[in-house]
Z-matrix of the N, CA and C atoms (Angstrom, degrees):
N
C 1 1.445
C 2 1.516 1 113.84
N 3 1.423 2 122.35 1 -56.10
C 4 1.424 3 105.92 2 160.70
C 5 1.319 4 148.97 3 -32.94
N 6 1.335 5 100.44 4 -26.23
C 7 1.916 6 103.96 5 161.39
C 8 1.145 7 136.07 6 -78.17
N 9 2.264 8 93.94 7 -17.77
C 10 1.792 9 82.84 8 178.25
C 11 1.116 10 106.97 9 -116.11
N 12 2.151 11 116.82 10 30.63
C 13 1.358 12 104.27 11 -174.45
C 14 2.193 13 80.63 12 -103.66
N 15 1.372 14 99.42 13 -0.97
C 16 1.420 15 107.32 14 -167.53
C 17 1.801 16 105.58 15 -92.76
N 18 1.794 17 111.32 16 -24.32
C 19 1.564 18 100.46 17 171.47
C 20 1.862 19 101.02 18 -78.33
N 21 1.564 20 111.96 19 -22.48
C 22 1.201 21 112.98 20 -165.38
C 23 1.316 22 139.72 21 -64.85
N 24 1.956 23 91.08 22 -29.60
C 25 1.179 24 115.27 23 144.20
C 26 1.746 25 145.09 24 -74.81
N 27 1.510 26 92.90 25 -12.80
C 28 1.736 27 99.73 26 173.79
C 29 1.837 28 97.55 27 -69.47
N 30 1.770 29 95.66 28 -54.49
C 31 1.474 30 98.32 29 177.58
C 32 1.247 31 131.37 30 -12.29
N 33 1.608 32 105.42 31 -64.22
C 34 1.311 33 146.13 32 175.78
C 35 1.236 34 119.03 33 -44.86
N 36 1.391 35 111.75 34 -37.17
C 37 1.266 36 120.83 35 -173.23
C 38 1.549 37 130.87 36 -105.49
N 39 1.548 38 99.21 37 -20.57
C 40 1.145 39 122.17 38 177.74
C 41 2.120 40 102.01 39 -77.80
N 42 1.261 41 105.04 40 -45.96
C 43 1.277 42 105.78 41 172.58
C 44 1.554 43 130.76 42 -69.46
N 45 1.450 44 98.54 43 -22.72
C 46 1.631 45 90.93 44 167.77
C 47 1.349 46 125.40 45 -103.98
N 48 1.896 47 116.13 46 15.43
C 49 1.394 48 138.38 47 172.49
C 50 2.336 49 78.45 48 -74.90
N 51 1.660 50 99.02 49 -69.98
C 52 1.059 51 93.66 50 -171.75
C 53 1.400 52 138.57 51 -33.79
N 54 1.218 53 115.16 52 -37.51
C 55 1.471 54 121.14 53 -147.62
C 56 1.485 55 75.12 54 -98.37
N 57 1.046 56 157.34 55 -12.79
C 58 2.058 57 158.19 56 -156.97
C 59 1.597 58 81.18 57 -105.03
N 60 1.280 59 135.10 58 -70.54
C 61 1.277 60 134.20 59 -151.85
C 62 1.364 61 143.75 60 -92.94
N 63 1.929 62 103.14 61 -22.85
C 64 1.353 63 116.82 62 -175.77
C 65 1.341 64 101.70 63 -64.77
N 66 0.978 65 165.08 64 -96.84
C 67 1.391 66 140.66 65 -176.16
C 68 1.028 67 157.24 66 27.69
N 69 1.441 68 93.91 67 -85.21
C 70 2.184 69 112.16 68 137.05
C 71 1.972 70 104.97 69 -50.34
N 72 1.032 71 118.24 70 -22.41
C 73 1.493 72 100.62 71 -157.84
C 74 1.778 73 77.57 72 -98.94
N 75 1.028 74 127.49 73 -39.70
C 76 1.732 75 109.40 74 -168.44
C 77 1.344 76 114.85 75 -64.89
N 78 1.227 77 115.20 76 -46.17
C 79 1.652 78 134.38 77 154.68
C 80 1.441 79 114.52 78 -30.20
N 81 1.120 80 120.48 79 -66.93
C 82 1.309 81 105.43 80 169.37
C 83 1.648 82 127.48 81 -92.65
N 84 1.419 83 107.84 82 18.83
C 85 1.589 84 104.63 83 153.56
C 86 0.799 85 109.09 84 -57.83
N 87 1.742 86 95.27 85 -65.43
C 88 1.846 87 115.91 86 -176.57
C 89 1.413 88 129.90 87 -2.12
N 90 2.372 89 85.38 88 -74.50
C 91 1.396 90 103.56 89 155.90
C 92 1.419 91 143.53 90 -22.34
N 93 1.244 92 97.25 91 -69.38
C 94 1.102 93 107.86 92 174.97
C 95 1.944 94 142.37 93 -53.60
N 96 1.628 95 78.55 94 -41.12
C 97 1.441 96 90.28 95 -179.44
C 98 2.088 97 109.77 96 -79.62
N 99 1.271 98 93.38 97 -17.73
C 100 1.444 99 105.19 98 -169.50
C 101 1.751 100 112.79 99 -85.12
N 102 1.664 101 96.42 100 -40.85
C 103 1.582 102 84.00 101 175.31
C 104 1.587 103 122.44 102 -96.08
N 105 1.222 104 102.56 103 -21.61
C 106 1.512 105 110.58 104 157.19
C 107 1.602 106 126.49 105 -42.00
N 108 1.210 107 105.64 106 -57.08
C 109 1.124 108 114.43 107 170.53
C 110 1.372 109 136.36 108 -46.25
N 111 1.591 110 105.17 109 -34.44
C 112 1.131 111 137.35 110 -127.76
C 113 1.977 112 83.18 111 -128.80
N 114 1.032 113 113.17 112 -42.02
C 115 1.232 114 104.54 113 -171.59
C 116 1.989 115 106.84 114 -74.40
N 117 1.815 116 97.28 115 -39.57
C 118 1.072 117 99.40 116 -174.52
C 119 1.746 118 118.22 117 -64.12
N 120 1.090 119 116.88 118 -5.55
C 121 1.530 120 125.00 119 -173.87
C 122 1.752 121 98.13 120 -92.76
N 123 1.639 122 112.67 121 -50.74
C 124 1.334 123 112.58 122 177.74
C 125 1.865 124 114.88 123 -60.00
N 126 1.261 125 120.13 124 12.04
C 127 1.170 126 122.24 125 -166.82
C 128 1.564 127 104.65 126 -147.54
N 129 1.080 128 112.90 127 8.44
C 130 1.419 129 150.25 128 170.28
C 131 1.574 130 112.07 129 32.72
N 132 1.804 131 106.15 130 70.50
C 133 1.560 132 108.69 131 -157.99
C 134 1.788 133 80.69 132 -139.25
N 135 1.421 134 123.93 133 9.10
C 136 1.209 135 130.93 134 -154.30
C 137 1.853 136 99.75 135 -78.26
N 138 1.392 137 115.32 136 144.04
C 139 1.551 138 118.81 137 -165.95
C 140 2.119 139 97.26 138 -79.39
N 141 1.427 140 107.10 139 -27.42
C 142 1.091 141 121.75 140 -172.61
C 143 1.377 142 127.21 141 -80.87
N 144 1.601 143 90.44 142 -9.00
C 145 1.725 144 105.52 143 -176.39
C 146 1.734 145 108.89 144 -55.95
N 147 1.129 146 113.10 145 -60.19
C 148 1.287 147 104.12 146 172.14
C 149 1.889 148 144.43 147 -53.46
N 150 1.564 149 97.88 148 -29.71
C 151 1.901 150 97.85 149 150.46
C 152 1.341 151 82.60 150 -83.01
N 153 1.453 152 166.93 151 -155.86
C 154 1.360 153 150.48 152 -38.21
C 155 2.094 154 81.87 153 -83.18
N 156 0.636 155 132.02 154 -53.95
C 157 1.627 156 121.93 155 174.61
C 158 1.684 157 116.24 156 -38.21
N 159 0.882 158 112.97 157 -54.51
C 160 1.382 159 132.94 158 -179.02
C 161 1.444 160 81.91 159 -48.80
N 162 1.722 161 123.37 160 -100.83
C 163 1.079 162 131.57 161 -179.18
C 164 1.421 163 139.30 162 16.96
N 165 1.632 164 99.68 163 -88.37
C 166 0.819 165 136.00 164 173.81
C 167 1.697 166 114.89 165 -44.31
N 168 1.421 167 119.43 166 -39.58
C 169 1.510 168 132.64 167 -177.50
C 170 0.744 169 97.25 168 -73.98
N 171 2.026 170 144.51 169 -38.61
C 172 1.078 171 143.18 170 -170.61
C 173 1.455 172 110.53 171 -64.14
N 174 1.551 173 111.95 172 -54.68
C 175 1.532 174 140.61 173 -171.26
C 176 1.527 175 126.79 174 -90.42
N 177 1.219 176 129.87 175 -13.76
C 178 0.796 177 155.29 176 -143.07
C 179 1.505 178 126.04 177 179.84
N 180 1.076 179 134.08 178 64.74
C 181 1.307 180 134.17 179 -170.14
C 182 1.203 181 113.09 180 -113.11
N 183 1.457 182 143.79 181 16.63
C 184 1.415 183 134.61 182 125.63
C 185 1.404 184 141.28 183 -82.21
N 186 1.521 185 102.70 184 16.34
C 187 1.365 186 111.69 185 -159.44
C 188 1.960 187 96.79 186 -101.74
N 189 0.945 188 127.33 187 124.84
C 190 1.894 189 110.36 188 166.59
C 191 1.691 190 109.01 189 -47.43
N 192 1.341 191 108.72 190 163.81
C 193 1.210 192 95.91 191 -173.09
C 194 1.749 193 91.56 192 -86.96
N 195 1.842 194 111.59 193 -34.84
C 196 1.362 195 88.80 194 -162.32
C 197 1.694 196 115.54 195 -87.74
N 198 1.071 197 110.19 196 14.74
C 199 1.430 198 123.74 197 148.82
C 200 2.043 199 121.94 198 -57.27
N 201 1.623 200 106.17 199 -56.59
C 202 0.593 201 104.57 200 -155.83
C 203 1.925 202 102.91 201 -95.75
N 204 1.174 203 119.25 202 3.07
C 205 1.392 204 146.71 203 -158.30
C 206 1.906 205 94.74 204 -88.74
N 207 1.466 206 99.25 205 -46.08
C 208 1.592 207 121.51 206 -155.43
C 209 1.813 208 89.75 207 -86.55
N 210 1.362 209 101.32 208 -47.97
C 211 1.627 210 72.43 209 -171.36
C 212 1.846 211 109.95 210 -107.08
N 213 1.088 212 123.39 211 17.20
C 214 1.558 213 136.08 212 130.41
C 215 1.593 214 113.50 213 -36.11
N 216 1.100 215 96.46 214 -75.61
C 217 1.890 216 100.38 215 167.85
C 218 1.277 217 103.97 216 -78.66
N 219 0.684 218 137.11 217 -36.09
C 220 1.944 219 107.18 218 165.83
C 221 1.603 220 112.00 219 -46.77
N 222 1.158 221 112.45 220 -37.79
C 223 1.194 222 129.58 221 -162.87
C 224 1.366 223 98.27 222 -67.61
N 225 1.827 224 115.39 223 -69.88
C 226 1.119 225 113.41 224 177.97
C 227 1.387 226 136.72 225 -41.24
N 228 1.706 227 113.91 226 -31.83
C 229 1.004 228 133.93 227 -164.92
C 230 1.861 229 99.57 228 -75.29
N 231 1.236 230 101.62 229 -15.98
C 232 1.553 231 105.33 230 -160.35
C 233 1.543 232 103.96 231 -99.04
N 234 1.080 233 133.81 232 -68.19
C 235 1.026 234 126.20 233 123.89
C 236 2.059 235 134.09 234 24.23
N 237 1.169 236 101.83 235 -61.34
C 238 1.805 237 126.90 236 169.86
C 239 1.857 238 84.50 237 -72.48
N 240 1.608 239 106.59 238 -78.63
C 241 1.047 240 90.97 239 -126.91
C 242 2.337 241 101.27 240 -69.11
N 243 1.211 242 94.52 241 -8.14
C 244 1.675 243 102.59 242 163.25
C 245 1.408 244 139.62 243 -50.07
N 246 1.864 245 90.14 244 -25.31
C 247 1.379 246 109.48 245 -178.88
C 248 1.818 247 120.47 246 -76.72
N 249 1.640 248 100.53 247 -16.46
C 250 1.369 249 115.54 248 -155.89
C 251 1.806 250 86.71 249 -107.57
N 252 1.053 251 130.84 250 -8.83
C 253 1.576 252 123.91 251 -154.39
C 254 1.604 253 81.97 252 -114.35
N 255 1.438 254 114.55 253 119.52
C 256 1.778 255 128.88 254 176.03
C 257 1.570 256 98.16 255 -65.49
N 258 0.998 257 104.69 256 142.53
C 259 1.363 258 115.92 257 -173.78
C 260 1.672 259 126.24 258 86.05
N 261 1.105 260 119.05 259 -17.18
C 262 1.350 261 131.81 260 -175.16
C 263 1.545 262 129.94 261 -90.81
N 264 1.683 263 86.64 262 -28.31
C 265 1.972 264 94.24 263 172.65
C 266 1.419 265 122.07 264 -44.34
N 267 1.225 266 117.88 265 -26.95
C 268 1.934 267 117.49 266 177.70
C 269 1.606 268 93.79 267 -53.72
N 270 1.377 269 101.03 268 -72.54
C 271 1.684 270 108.52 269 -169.51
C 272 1.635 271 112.38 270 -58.47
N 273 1.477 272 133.51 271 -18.97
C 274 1.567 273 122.04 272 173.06
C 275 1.589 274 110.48 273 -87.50
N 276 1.695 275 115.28 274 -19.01
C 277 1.402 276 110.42 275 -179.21
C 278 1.716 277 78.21 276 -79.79
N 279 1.200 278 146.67 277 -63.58
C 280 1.648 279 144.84 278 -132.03
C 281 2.149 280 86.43 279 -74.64
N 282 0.977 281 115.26 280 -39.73
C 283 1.530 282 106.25 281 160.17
C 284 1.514 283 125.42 282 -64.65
N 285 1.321 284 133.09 283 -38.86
C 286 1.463 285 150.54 284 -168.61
C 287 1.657 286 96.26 285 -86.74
N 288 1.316 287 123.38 286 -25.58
C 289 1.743 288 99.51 287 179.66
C 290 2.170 289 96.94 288 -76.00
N 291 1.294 290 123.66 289 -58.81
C 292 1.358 291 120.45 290 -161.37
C 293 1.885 292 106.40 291 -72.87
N 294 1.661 293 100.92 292 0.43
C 295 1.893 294 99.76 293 168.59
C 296 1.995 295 99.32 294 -90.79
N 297 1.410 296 107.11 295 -40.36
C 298 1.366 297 95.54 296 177.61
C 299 1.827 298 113.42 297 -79.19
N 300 0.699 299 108.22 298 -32.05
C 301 1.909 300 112.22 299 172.97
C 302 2.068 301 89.43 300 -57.99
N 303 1.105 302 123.04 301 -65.03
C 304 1.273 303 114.81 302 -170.04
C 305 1.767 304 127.07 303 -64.93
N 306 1.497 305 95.09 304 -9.03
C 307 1.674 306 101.70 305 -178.63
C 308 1.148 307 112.70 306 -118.23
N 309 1.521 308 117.96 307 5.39
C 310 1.829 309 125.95 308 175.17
C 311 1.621 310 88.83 309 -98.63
N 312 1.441 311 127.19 310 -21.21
C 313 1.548 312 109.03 311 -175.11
C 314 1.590 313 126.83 312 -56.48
N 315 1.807 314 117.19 313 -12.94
C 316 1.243 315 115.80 314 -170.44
C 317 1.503 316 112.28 315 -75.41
N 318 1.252 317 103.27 316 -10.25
C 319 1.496 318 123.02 317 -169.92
C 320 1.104 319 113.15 318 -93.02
N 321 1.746 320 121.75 319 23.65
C 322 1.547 321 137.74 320 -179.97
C 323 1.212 322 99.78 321 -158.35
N 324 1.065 323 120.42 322 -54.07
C 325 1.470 324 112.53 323 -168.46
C 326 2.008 325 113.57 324 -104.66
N 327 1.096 326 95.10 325 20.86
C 328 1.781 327 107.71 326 -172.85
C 329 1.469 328 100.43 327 -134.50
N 330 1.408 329 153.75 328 19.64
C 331 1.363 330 136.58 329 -111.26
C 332 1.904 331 87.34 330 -97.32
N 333 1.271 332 101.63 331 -34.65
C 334 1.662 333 97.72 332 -176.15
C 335 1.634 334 124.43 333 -66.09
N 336 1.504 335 106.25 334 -11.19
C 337 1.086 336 123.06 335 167.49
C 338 1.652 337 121.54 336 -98.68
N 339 1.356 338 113.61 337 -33.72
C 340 1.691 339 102.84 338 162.68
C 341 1.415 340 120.05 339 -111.27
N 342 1.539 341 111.87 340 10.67
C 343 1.785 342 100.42 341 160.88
C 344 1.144 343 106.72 342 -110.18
N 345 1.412 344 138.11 343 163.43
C 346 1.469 345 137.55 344 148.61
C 347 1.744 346 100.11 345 -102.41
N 348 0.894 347 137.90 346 -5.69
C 349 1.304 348 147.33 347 156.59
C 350 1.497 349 127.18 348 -169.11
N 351 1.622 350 125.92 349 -161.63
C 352 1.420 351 116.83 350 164.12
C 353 1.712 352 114.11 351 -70.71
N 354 1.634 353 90.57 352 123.46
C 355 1.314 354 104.62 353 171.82
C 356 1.253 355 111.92 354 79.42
N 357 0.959 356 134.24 355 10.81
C 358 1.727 357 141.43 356 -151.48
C 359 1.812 358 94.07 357 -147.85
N 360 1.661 359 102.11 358 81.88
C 361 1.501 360 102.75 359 146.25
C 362 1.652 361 149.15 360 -57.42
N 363 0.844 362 103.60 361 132.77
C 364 1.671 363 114.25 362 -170.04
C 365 1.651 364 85.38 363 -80.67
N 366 1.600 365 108.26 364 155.19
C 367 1.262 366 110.43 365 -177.13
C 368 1.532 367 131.35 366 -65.71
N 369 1.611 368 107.37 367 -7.43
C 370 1.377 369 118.39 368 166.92
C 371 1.702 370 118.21 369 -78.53
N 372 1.849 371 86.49 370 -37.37
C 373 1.219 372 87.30 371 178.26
C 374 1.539 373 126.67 372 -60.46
N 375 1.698 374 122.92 373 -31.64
C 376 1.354 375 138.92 374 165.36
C 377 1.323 376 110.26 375 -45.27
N 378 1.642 377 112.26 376 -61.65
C 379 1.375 378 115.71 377 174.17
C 380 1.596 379 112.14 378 -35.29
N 381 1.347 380 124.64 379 -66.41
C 382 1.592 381 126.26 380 171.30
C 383 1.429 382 110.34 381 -35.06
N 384 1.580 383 132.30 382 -61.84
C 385 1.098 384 143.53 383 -130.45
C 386 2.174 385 92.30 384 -100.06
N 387 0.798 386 108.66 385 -23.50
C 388 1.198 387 121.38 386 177.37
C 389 1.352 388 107.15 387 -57.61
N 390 1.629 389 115.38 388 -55.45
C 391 1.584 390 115.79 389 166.45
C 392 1.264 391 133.83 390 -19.93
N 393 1.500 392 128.30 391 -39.47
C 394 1.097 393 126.28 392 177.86
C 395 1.452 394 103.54 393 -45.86
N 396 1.305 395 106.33 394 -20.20
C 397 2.034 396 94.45 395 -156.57
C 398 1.485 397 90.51 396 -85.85
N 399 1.097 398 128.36 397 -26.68
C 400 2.199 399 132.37 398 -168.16
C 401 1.986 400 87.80 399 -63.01
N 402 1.606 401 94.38 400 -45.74
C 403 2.323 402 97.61 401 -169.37
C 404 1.437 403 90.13 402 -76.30
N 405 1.300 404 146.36 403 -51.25
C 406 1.161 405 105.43 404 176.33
C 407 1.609 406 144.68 405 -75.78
N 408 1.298 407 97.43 406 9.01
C 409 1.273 408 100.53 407 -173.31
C 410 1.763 409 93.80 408 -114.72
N 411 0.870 410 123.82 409 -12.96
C 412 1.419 411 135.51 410 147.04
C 413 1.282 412 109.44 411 -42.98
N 414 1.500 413 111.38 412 -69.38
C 415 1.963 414 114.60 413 -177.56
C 416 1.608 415 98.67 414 -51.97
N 417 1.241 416 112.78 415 -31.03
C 418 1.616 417 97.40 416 -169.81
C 419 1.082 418 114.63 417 -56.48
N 420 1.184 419 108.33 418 -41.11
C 421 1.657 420 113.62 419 -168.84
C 422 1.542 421 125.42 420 -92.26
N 423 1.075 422 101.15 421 10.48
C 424 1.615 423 136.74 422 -179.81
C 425 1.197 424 94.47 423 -107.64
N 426 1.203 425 148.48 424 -68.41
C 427 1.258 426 147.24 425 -175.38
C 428 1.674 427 129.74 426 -50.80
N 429 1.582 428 100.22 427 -18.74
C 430 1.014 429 133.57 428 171.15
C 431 1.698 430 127.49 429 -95.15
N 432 1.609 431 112.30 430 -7.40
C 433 1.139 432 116.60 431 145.33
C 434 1.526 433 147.81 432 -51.23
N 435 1.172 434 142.60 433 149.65
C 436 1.602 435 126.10 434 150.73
C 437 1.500 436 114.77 435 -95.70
N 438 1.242 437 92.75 436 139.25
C 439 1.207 438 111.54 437 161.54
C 440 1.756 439 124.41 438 -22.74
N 441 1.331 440 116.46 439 136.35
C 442 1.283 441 130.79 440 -171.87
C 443 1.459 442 101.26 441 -87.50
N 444 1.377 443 124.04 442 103.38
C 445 1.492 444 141.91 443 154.83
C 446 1.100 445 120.03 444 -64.73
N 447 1.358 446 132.75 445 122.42
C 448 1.088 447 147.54 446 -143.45
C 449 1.865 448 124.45 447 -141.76
């Protein structure tokens, strides 16, 4: 009995580190994944540069790409760093719905580049499809707001 009143207590403890911290810790996933990303495109060394090229010609074909490359990652970067500033999450999710609407499009209008068949993502295509996990961890921290008094 001592060992499982002893995992019962790691349990215990590990979950109420959690429930104090996930917050700060989703926030700066966010961060992380957002300005990173985001920086590496503004510095144009980004693995993604080429679907956002692709893209963009499809959707956008008066824009330069490295015009439009630079302030994408600006964008991204803004975005990250919104997630970490209290008070600001309304405005980085109200940025993060038209960045995920714009980076799930390769996955319709790119299909030879993010399927290798039905149902069977190509590894860019994963990269896209992976997103769901940035919106739900987005809702988390949305969910964790109060209400706007008015």
């Amino acid at each position: 009995m001592p060992a499982l009143r002893l995992i019962e207590h790691f349990d215990q403890t590990v979950i109420r580190w959690l429930k104090k911290y996930h917050d700060a810790l989703a926030r700066i996933a966010l961060f992380i994944v957002f300005f990173w990303f985001g920086i590496l495109k503004v510095i144009l060394v980004s693995a993604a540069n080429p679907l956002v090229s692709d893209l963009l010609h499809k959707t956008l074909p008066f824009i330069t790409f490295h015009t439009f490359i630079i302030c994408f990652g600006l964008y991204e970067m803004l975005i990250g760093l919104l997630f970490l500033i209290p008070g600001q999450e309304r405005l980085a999710i109200a940025l993060l719905i038209p960045h995920m609407i714009m980076t799930i499009l390769p996955l319709f209008l790119l299909p030879t580049i993010t399927w290798q068949g039905f149902m069977i993502p190509t590894l860019e295509g994963q990269y896209i499809i992976k997103n769901v996990v940035i919106i739900a961890l987005a809702f988390t921290v949305a969910a964790r707001l109060h209400p706007i008094k008015l």
